[in-house]
N, C-alpha and C positions, 0 to 999 in steps of 0.2 A: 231587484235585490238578489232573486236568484242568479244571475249571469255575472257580477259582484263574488257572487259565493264560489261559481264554476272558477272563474278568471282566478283570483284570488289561489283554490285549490290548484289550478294548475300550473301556477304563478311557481307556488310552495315547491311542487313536483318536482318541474326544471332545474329549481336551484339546488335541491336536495342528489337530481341525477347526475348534474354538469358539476357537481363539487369533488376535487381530486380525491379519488382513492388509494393515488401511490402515495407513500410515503417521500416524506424533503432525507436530504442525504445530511446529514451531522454538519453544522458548521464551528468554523473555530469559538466563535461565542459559547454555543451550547457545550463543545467538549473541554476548554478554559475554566468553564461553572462549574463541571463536574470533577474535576482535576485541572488546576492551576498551575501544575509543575510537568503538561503532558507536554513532548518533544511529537509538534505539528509543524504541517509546512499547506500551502496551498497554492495548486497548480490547475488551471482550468477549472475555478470554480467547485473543485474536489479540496477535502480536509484528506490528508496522506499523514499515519503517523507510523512513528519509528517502532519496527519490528523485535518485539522484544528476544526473541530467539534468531541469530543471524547465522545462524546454522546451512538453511540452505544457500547463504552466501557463497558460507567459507568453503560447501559444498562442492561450489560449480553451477549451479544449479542456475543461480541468475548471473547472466553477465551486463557489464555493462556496452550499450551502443550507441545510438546519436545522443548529441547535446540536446536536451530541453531547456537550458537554462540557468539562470545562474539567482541564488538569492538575494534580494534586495534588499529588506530589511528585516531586524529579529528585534520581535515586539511581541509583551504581552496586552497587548491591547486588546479589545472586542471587538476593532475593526480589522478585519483583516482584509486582506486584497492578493490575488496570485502573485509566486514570488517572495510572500511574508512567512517567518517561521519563527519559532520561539525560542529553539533552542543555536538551530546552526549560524554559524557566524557570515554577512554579508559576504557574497563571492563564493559561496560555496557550490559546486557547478551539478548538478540535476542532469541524470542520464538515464533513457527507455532503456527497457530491459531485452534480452532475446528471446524472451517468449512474445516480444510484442506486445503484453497485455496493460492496457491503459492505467489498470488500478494498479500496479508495480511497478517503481521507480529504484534505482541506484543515485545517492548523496556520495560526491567523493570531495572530503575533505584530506589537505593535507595529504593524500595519495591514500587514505582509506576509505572504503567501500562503506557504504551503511544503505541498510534495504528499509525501505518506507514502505506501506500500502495502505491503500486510500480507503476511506470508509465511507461504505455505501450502505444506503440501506434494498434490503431485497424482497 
């Protein structure tokens, strides 16, 4: 009974150690519940939403560089899949930025610029 009780305790341990401690990153479900009317897009398994201040666009600040893509479908649905966004219209082409950095994107529709970045949690 006692070795029952050990196992058991040690059983508890493990799962309690080996359970993540990082935080999940936003998906479009959860941030749809919270605001139904949020302009989302998803690219690599990342929720990227429209920057409301585009200031360091108009800046300079970020430029657009390679293609990432282009969007496939704009859905408010709770499923989402990369490529899907809510507000931009199908075809609208996804460009990395010149800082390089993953979680900042350029949207250019109809030849304007709009800056996305991704929500992560940290």
């Amino acid at each position: 009974m006692q070795k029952i009780l050990v196992y058991s305790f040690l059983f508890l341990l493990l799962l309690t150690g080996c359970s993540s401690v990082i935080p999940d990153n936003p998906t479009a479900k959860t941030i749809l519940k919270e605001d139904a009317q949020a302009d989302i897009l998803q690219l690599d398994q990342l929720i990227y939403i429209k920057v409301a201040d585009q200031e360091s666009l108009k800046k300079g600040n970020f430029i657009k560089e390679e293609n990432i893509g282009k969007i496939k479908k704009t859905t408010t649905s709770l499923f989402f899949k990369d490529f899907y966004a809510t507000k931009l219209p199908v075809g609208s082409e996804i460009f990395a930025t010149n800082d390089h950095d993953t979680y900042t994107i350029i949207v250019e529709i109809d030849g304007k610029q709009i800056l996305y970045k991704a929500l992560v949690e940290s």
